[in-house]
C-alpha positions in Angstrom: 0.0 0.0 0.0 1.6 3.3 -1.0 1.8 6.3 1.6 -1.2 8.2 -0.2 -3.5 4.9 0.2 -2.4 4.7 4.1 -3.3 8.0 4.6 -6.1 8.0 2.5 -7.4 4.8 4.3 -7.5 6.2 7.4 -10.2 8.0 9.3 -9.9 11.6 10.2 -11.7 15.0 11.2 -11.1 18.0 9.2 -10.9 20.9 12.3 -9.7 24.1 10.4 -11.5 24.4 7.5 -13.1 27.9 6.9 -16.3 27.0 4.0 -15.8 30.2 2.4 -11.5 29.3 1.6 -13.4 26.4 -0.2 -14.5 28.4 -3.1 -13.0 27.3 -6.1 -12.5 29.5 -9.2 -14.2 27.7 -11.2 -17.6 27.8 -8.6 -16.6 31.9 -8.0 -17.4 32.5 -12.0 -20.7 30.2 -12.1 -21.6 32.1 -8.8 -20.7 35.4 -10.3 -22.6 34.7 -13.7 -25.3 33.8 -12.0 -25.8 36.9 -9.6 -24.2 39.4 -12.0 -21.3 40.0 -10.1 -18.7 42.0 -12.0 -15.0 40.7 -11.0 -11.9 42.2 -12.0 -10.2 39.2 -13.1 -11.3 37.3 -16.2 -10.7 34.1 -16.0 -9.8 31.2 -14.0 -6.1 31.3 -14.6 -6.3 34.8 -14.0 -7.1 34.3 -10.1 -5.2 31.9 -9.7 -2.2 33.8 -10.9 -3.0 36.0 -7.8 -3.4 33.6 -5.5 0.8 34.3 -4.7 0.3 35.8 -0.9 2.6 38.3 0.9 1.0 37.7 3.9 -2.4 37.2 5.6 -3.4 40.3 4.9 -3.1 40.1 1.2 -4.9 36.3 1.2 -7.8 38.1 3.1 -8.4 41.0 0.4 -9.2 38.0 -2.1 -11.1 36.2 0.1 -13.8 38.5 1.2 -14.0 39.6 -3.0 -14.5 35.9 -4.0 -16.7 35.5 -0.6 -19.1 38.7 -2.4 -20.5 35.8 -5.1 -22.4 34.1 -2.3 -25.7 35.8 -2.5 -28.7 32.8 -1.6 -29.1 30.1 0.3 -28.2 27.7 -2.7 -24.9 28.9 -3.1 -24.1 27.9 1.0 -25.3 24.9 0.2 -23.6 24.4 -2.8 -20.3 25.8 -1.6 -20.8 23.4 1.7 -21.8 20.1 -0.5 -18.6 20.6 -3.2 -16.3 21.0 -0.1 -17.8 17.5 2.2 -17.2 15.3 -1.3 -13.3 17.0 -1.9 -13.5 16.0 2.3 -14.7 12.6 1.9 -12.2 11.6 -1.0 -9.8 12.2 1.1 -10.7 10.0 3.8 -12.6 12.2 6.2 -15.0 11.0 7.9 -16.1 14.2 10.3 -15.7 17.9 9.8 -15.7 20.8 11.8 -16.5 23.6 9.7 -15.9 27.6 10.1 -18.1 30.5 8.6 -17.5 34.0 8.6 -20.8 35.7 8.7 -20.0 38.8 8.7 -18.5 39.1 5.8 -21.5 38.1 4.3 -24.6 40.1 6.5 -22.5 43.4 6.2 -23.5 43.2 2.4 -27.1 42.6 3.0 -27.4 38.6 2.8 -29.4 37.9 6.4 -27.9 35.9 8.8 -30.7 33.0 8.1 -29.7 32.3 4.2 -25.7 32.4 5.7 -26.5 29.2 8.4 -29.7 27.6 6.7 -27.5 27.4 3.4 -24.5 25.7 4.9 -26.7 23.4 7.2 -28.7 22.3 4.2 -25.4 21.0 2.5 -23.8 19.9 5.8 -26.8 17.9 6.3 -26.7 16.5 2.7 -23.6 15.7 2.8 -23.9 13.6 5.9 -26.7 11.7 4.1 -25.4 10.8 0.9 -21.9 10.9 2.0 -22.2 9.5 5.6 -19.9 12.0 7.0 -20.8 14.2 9.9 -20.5 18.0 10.5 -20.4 20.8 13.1 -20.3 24.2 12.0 -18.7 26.7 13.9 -19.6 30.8 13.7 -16.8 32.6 13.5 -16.5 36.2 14.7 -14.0 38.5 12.6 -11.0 39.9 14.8 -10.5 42.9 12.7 -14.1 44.4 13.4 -15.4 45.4 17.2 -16.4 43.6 19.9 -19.8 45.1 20.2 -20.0 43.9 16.2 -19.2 40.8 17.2 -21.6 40.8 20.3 -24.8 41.9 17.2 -23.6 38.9 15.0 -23.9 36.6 17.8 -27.2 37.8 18.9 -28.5 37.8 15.0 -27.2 34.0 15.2 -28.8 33.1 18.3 -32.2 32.3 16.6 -30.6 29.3 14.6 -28.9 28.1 17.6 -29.5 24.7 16.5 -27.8 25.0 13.1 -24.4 25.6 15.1 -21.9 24.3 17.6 -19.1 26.7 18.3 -17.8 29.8 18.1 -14.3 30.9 16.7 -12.3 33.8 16.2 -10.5 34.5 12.6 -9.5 37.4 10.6 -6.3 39.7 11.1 -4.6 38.5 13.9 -1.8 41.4 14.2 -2.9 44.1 16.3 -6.3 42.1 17.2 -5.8 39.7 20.6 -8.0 37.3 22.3 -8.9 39.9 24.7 -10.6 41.8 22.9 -13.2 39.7 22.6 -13.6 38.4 26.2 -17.1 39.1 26.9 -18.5 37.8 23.6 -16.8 34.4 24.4 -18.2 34.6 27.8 -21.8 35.3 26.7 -21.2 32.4 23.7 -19.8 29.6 26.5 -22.8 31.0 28.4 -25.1 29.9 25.9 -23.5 26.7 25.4 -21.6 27.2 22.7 -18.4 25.6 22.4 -15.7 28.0 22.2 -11.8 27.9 19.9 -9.8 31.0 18.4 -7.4 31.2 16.1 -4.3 32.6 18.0 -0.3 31.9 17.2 0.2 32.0 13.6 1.2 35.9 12.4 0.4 36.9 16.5 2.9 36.2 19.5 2.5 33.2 22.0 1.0 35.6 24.1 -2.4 35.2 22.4 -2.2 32.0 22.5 -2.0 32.5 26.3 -5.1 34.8 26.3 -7.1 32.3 24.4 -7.0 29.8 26.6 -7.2 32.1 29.8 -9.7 34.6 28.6 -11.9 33.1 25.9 -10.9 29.3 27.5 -10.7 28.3 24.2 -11.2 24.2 24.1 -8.4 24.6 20.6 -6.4 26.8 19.6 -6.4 27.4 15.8 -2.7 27.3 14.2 -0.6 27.9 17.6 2.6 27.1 15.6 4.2 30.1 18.0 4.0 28.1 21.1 7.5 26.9 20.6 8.8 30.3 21.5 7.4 30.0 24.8 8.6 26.2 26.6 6.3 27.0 29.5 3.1 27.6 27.1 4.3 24.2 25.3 4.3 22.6 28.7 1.1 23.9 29.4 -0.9 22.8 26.2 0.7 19.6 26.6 -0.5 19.0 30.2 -3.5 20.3 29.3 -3.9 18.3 26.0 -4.9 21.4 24.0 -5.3 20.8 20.6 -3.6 23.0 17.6 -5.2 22.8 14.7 -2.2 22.9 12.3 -2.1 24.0 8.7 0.7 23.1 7.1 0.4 24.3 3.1 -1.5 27.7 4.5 1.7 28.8 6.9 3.7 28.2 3.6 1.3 30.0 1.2 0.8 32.7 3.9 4.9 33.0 4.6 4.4 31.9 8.0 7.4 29.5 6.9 9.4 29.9 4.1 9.8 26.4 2.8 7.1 23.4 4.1 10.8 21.9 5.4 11.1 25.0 8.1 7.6 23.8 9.3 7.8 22.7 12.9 4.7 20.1 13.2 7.0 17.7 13.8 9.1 19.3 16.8 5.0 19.9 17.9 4.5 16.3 17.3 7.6 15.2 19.1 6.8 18.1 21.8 3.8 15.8 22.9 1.2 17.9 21.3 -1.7 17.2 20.4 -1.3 18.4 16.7 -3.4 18.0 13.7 -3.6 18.4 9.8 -5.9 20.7 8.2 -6.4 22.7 5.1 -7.9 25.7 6.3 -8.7 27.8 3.1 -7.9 24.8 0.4 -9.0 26.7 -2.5 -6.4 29.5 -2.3 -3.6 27.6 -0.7 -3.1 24.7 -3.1 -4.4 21.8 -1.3 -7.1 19.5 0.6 -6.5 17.9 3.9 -4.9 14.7 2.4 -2.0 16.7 0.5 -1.6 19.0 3.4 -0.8 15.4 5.1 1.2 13.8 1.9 3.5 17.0 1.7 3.9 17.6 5.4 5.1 13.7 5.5 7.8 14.6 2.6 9.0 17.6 3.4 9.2 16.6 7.1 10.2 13.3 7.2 7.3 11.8 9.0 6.5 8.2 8.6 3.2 6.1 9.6 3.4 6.0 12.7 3.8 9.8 12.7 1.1 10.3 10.2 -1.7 7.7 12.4 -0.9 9.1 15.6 -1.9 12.9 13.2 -5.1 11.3 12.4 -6.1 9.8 15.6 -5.2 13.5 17.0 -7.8 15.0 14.8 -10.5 12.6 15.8 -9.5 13.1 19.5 -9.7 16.7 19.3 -13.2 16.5 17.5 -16.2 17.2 19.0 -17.6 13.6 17.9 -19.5 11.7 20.3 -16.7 9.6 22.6 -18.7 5.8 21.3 -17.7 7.1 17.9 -14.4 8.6 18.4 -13.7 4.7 20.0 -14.5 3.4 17.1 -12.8 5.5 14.9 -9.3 5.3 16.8 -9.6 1.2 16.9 -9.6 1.8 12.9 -6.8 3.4 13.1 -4.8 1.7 15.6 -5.2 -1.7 13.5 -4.3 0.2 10.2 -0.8 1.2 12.4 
């Protein structure tokens, strides 16, 4: 069995995925075409020419212009369904999916089209796909608290559509703490609550995202290493980082996928996992985030199980299923 069979083989949770980095060019015209939207490039190749990143901030100015095509409650579902069969291909069998609302109800689509559409194609997906979903509203760092505090309360009515809240967006400039009593009302309602912390910012958000939000995972956290005592404390704690290895590259996080340090976070006793987090810009899905990671890194099967048995720990899956999931794997080691 070659290495891309192994890995494809074996079950595992997407846990960083944000829908809207899922939008391939070629769905970003048909959307456009459909609702009129004038873009400024002309075709295909033409976006993904520009899809060569400087740094987050540049990624984020493409994303919220292709995010501008999603107008009904089709397109969620649409953009949902094309990501959970990509997903499923590549052997996951649960993900854990971010949306940005915001970006989309500060252009007039209501809050209702943003998490019925999605649900509708989450809930698809897990019937003709058999693999299951949680979506998780995400509030953007870059705007206000108090904005954040409105989105929250616009969601609120569709409580049942979503599990979690996040925290995504510019991380420079924009800590955990900022959003303190947003988290607290969220965890308040029940909400299970991660943020994106470590991966352009210092360790120290990573600190206040577990201290002030108590964030349950910490989204990138590649910065711990800077800091042994926060390394120490996410590995007593078991915190999981949801790790993104072809993103830090695209986004210069690391120069080369070789200077990526998931494996000293591996070998750190961390519980670390693979993701894609916005696959259509950065150049690949969850299975060739693994497959590079594993070449340019060194990491063999046992490295690459234990990766996959992470993810499905750090789920939010019910435990009787996780169990079964993790015997699959630990036969396949």
């Amino acid at each position: 069995m070659s290495l891309e069979q192994f890995v494809r083989s074996l079950p595992k949770a997407e846990l960083h995925l944000h829908i809207e980095g899922s939008l391939e060019p070629e769905m970003l015209f048909a959307m456009a075409k459909k609702h009129a939207v004038k873009l400024r490039f002309s075709s295909v190749e033409a976006i993904r020419k520009a899809y060569d990143f400087r740094d987050l901030q540049s990624f984020l100015d493409i994303y919220y212009e292709g995010a501008a095509v999603l107008r009904d409650a089709d397109d969620f579902r649409s953009l949902a369904l094309a990501y959970l069969k990509r997903a499923r291909a590549d052997g996951v069998v649960h993900a854990e999916i971010f949306c940005d609302p915001q970006t989309h109800t500060e252009r007039g689509v209501p809050m209702k089209t943003v998490l019925e559409g999605i649900a509708s194609g989450l809930a698809q997906g897990e019937r003709q796909l058999g693999i299951s979903s949680r979506l998780i509203v995400c509030f953007l760092r870059h705007l206000s608290e108090q904005e954040a505090v409105s989105t929250l309360n616009e969601a609120l009515p569709f409580r049942s559509l979503f599990h979690g809240v996040g925290l995504d967006s510019s991380e420079k400039g924009h800590p955990p703490s900022k959003f303190q009593r947003v988290f607290e009302r969220a965890r308040a309602e029940g909400l299970v609550p991660v943020a994106h912390a470590g991966e352009e910012g210092p360790p120290e958000y990573i600190e206040e995202a577990l201290e002030l939000l108590e964030a349950v995972r910490i989204d990138h956290g590649v910065r711990c290493l800077e800091k042994p005592a926060l390394v120490e404390r996410l590995r007593v704690l078991g915190t999981p980082l949801t790790v993104c290895p072809l993103s830090n590259v695209k986004l210069r996080v690391f120069k080369r996928l070789e200077d990526h340090n998931l494996k000293k976070l591996l070998d750190a006793g961390l519980c670390v996992t693979v993701n894609s987090d916005d696959p259509a810009y950065f150049g690949g899905y969850v299975l060739e985030n693994y497959l590079a990671s594993a070449k340019a890194l060194g990491l063999g099967r046992a490295d690459l199980a234990r990766l996959c048995a992470n993810s499905i720990s750090a789920s939010l899956l019910p435990d009787e299923r996780k169990a079964a999931f993790l015997k699959q794997i630990e036969r396949a080691r």
